[in-house]
N, C-alpha and C positions, 0 to 999 in steps of 0.2 A: 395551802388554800384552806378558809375558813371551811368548817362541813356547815350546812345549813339545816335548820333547825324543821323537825317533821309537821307536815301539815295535815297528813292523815292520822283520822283518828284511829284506832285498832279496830274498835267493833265497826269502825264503816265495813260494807259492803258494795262491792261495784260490779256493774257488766263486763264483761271480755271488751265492748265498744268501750264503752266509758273508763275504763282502765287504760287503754291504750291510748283515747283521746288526752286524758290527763297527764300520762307521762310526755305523748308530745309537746304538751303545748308548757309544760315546765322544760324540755331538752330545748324548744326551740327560744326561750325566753330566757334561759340559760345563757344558751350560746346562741347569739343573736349575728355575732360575724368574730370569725374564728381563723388563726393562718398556721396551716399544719406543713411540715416539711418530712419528708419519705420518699420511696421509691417506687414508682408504678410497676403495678403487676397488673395480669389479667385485663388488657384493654381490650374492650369487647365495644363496635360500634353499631346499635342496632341501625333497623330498617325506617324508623322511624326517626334518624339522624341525631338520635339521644347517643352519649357515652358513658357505656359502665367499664369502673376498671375498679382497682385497688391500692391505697399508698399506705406502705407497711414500712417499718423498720425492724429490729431485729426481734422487738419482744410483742408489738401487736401489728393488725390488720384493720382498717376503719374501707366500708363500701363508700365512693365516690361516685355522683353522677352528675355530668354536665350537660345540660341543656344545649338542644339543638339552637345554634344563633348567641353561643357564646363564643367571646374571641381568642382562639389559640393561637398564639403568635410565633407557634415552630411544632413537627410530627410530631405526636405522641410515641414513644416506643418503651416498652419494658424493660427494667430495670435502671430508668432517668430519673433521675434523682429533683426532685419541682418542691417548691414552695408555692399551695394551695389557699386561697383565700376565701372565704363561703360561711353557710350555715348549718349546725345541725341539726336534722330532722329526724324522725323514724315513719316507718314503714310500717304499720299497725300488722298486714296481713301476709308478712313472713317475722313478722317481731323482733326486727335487727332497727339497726340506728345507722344513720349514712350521712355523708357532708353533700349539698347541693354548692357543687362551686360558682363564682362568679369571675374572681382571677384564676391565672396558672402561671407561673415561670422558673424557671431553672434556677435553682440552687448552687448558684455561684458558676465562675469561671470556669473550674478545673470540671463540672458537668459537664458542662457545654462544649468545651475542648475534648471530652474523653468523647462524647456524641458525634462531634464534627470528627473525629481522626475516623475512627470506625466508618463512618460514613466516607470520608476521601478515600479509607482502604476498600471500600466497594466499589466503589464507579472508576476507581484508577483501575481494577480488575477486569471491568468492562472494558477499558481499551478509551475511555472517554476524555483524559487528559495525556492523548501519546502523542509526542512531539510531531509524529508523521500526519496527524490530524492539523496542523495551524497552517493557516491561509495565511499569505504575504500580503497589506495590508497597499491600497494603491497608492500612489505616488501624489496624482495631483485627484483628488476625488470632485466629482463634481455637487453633490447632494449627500448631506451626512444626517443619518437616523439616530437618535437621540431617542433611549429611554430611560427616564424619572420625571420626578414632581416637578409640576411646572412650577412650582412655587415656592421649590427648594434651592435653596443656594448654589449647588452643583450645576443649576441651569444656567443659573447667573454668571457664574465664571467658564464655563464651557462658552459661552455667546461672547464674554467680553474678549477671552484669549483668542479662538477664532478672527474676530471683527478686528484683532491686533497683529495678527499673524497672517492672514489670507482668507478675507473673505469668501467665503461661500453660502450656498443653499444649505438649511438647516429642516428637518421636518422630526417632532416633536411627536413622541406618542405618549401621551402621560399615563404616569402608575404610579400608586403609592409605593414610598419606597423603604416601610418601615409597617409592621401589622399584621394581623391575619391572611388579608388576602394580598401583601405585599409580592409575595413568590407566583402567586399565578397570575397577578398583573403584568409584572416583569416578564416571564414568558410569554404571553399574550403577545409584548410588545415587538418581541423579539421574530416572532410566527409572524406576526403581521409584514411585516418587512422583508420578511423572508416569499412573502406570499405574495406581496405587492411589487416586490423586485422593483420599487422605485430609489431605493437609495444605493451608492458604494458601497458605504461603512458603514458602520452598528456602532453606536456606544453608549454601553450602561454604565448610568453613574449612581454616586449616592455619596454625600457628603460624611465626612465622622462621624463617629456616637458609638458609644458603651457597645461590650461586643452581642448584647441581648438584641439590639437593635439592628445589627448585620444580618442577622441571623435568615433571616428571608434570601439573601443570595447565596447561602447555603443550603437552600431546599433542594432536593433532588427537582423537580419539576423546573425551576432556573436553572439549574446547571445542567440538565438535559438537553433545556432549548438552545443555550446557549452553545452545547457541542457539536446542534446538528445544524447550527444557523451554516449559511450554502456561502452565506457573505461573509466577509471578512469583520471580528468582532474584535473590541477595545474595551475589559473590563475598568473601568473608574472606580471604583469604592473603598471609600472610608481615606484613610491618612496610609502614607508609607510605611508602617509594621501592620497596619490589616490586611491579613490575609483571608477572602475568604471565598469557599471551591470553587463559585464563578469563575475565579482567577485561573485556577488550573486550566478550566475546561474552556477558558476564552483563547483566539487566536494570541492577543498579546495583551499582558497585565499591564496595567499605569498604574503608577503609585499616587493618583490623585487624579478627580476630576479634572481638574487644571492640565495635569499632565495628559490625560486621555486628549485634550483638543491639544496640546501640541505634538505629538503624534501623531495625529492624523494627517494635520496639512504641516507644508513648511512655512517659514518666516519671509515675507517678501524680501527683506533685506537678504538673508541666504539665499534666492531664487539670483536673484541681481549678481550679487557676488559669484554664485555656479554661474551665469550666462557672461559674465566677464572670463571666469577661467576656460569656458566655453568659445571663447570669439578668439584671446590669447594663443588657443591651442588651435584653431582652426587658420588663424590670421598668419601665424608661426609654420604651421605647416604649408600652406600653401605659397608662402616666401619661399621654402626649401625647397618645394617642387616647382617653381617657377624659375631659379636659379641652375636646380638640376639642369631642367628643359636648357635654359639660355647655354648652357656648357656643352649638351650634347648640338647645337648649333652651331655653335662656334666652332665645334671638332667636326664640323661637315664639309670637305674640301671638294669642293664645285671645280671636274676638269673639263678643257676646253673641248665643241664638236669632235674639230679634228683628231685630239689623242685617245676620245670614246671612239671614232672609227677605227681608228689603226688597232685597238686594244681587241675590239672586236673581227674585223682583217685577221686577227694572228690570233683570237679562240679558233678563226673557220681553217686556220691556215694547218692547227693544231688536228682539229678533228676530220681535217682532209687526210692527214698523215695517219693516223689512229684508222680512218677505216681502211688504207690503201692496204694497212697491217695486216686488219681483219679479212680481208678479201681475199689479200694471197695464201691467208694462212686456210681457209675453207676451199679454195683453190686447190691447194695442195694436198688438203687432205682427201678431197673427190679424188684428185687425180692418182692417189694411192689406193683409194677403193677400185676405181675401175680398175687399175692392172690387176688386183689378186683376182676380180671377177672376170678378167682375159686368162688368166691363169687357171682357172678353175676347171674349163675339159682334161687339161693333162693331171691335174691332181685327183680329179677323179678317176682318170682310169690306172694311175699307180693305185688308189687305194681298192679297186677292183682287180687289181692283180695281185695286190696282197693277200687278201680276203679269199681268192681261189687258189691260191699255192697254201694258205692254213685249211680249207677245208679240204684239200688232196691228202694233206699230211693225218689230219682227223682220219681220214679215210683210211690209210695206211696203218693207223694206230689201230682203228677197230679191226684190221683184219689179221694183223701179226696177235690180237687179244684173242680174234676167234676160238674158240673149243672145237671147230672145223679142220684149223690147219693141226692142232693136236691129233683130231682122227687121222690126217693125212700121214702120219707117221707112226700108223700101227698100232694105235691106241682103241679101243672100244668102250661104250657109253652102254653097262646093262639099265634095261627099266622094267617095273612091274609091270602089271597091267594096268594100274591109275597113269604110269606115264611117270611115275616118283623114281627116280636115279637111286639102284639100288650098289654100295659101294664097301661092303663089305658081307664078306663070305656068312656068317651067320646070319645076316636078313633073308640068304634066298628066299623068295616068294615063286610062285609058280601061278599062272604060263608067268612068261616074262619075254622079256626083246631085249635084241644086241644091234645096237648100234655102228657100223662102219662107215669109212668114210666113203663108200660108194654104195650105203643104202642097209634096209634092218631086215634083220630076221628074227623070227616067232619060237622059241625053245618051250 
C-alpha cells in the first residue's frame, strides 16, 4: 500500500479537539467501508442494546461496535471466527479507533460446522434430542399446522403434495425463514400451536440454500420450541444432506419439504388398496368362521322324545341305585355306633375296675416303701432338736429324740 503523502505542516499547532477531530475525519475518509475477518472476543451487550466486543487474530486486536437494529443473522459467541463489514472510526475521548459494523457472517463452512457441533453437544446433554422424547405422528390428521414463508416455495409444494395425496385442513402461521429474526419467528409459530391446540401436526419447513442461510433452525430458541412442542412435529428443511438441530430435536426428520407432507397424511390410492386388504381379510375370515359354524351343525345329532326319555329313565334309575348304596351304607354305620354306645355301661365299669385294683396296688407300694414298716422291725430314727435325722455317731447333738415304731423319746 502506497504511504500517503503528510498534510500537516510541523510548526502547525492544534487543540487536543481538533487533533482528534482531524485524525477522524482522515480514518474515516480513509476507510469509508472496510471487510475484516478474525475472531470475536469480549462480547459485551450493553443496556442500551448497543454491542461491544473485539475481532482479533493472532498478531492484533481492532474494538468493534454494532448498533442496536443491525441484522445478526446467527448468536454471537466468543471465539467465531466472522467476516465483518463497516467503517472505521475513532473515539476522540478514550483515543482508540474502532470498526462500526454494518454486516457480520461467519467465515466459511468449517466455522459454522465447528459452532453448530458444540452447540448439538449442548442441548443433546440436556436430554433435548432423546429418542424417548418423539411423539408418534397420527395416522389420519385432521388439520396440519404449517410453519414458514407464505411465499416461499416450501409452502408451494407442501399444498400441492397434500392436495395430491389426501386432502386436508391446512392452517399457516407465517415466518421468515431465513434472517435475523428468522429463529424466533419459527418458535413463535410453533408456541402458537402448541397454545391454540387447534392443529394435529406441526411442520416446519424451509426450502434449500447455502448452509449460512439454515442457520436460524439452528438457534437454540427453534430447537427448544421445537423439543417442547406437546404435538407431534415434522422437521422439513433444506435438501437430503441438510442437516440441521431442528432435525434432532423434532419428533421426525424429512428430508424435504415435499417429504414432510407425505409423511404426514397417506396416498389415497394406499388408503383404497389397505381397505381392500382390509375387506380380503375380514371377507376370508368370516367365510372360515361360517363354514366352522355350518360343520359344528351338521355334527349335531337330534335324538328322538322317546330315546331322551329312556336315557333319562336310566340317569333316575342309576342314581336311585347310587343313593340306595348311600343310605344303607349311613345305615350301617348308625347302626355300629349305637351298639358300642349299648356297650358303653360295661366298658365302663371294667375300666373302673382296673383303675381300683392299680390304685390298691399304689397303695401296697407305698406301704412296703414306708420307713414305718422298717421301725417295725427294730429299727430306730434318732433326731435333733430341729427334727433333722441325725445318722452318724459323730454328729451327736444334744437334747435329741429316738424314734420307735410305737412312739419317741426325749434323750
Amino acid at each position: 500500500m502506497q504511504k500517503p503523502e503528510p498534510f500537516v505542516q510541523p510548526d502547525m499547532i492544534f487543540s487536543v479537539s481538533d487533533a482528534s477531530a482531524l485524525l477522524k475525519n482522515v480514518v474515516e475518509t480513509a476507510f469509508p467501508r472496510i471487510r475484516i475477518r478474525g475472531e470475536l472476543s469480549q462480547i459485551t451487550r450493553a443496556t442500551s442494546g448497543h454491542i461491544y466486543m473485539t475481532i482479533k487474530d493472532a498478531g492484533a486486536a481492532i474494538s468493534v461496535i454494532i448498533w442496536r437494529g443491525t441484522p445478526i443473522p446467527f448468536k454471537l459467541e466468543d471465539g467465531l471466527e466472522v467476516i465483518i463489514t463497516g467503517r472505521f472510526t475513532t473515539y476522540p475521548a478514550r483515543s482508540n479507533y474502532q470498526i462500526i459494523v454494518n454486516e457480520i457472517e461467519m467465515a466459511g463452512v468449517g466455522a459454522i460446522l465447528k459452532m453448530l457441533e458444540e452447540r448439538k453437544r449442548k442441548l443433546a446433554a440436556e436430554g433435548l434430542f432423546d429418542q424417548a422424547r418423539k411423539k408418534a405422528l397420527p395416522k389420519f390428521p385432521q388439520r396440519i399446522g404449517i410453519v414458514t414463508s407464505p411465499t416461499g416455495a416450501a409452502f408451494q409444494d407442501i399444498q400441492n403434495r397434500l392436495r395430491e395425496r389426501f386432502p386436508v385442513e391446512i392452517v399457516l402461521y407465517p415466518a421468515t425463514v431465513q434472517g435475523a429474526t428468522a429463529a424466533a419467528e419459527v418458535a413463535a409459530g410453533i408456541e402458537y400451536f402448541n397454545r391454540a391446540k387447534n392443529v394435529d401436526v406441526i411442520i416446519v419447513a424451509r426450502g434449500g440454500g447455502a448452509l449460512e442461510d439454515l442457520l436460524p433452525f439452528s438457534e437454540e430458541i427453534a430447537v427448544r420450541a421445537a423439543a417442547a412442542s406437546e404435538i407431534p412435529l415434522i422437521s422439513g428443511v433444506g435438501h437430503e444432506p441438510d442437516w440441521m438441530l431442528i432435525d434432532y430435536a423434532a419428533d421426525v426428520r424429512a428430508p424435504t419439504p415435499t417429504g414432510a407432507a407425505e409423511m404426514v397424511v397417506p396416498t389415497k390410492l394406499s388408503l383404497i388398496q389397505e381397505l381392500d386388504n382390509l375387506w380380503h381379510r375380514l371377507s376370508n375370515n368370516f367365510t372360515t368362521r361360517l363354514a366352522n359354524a355350518k360343520s359344528r351343525i351338521d355334527a349335531i345329532v337330534i335324538k328322538s322324545p322317546k330315546q331322551v326319555v329312556m336315557e333319562q329313565q336310566q340317569r333316575l334309575d342309576d342314581v336311585a341305585r347310587t343313593m340306595n348304596i348311600i343310605v344303607s351304607n349311613k345305615l350301617m354305620s348308625t347302626r355300629q355306633k349305637m351298639d358300642v354306645v349299648s356297650n358303653f355301661p360295661g366298658i365302663l365299669q371294667n375300666k373302673m375296675t382296673s383303675l381300683v385294683q392299680d390304685v390298691n396296688h399304689l397303695g401296697q407300694m407305698l406301704n412296703s416303701l414306708s420307713y414305718k414298716n422298717v421301725l417295725q422291725r427294730g429299727y430306730a430314727i434318732v433326731r435333733d432338736k430341729d427334727n433333722i435325722i441325725i445318722s452318724r455317731a459323730e454328729e451327736n447333738r444334744k437334747p435329741a429324740s429316738i424314734e420307735f415304731a410305737d412312739g419317741s423319746i426325749k434323750i
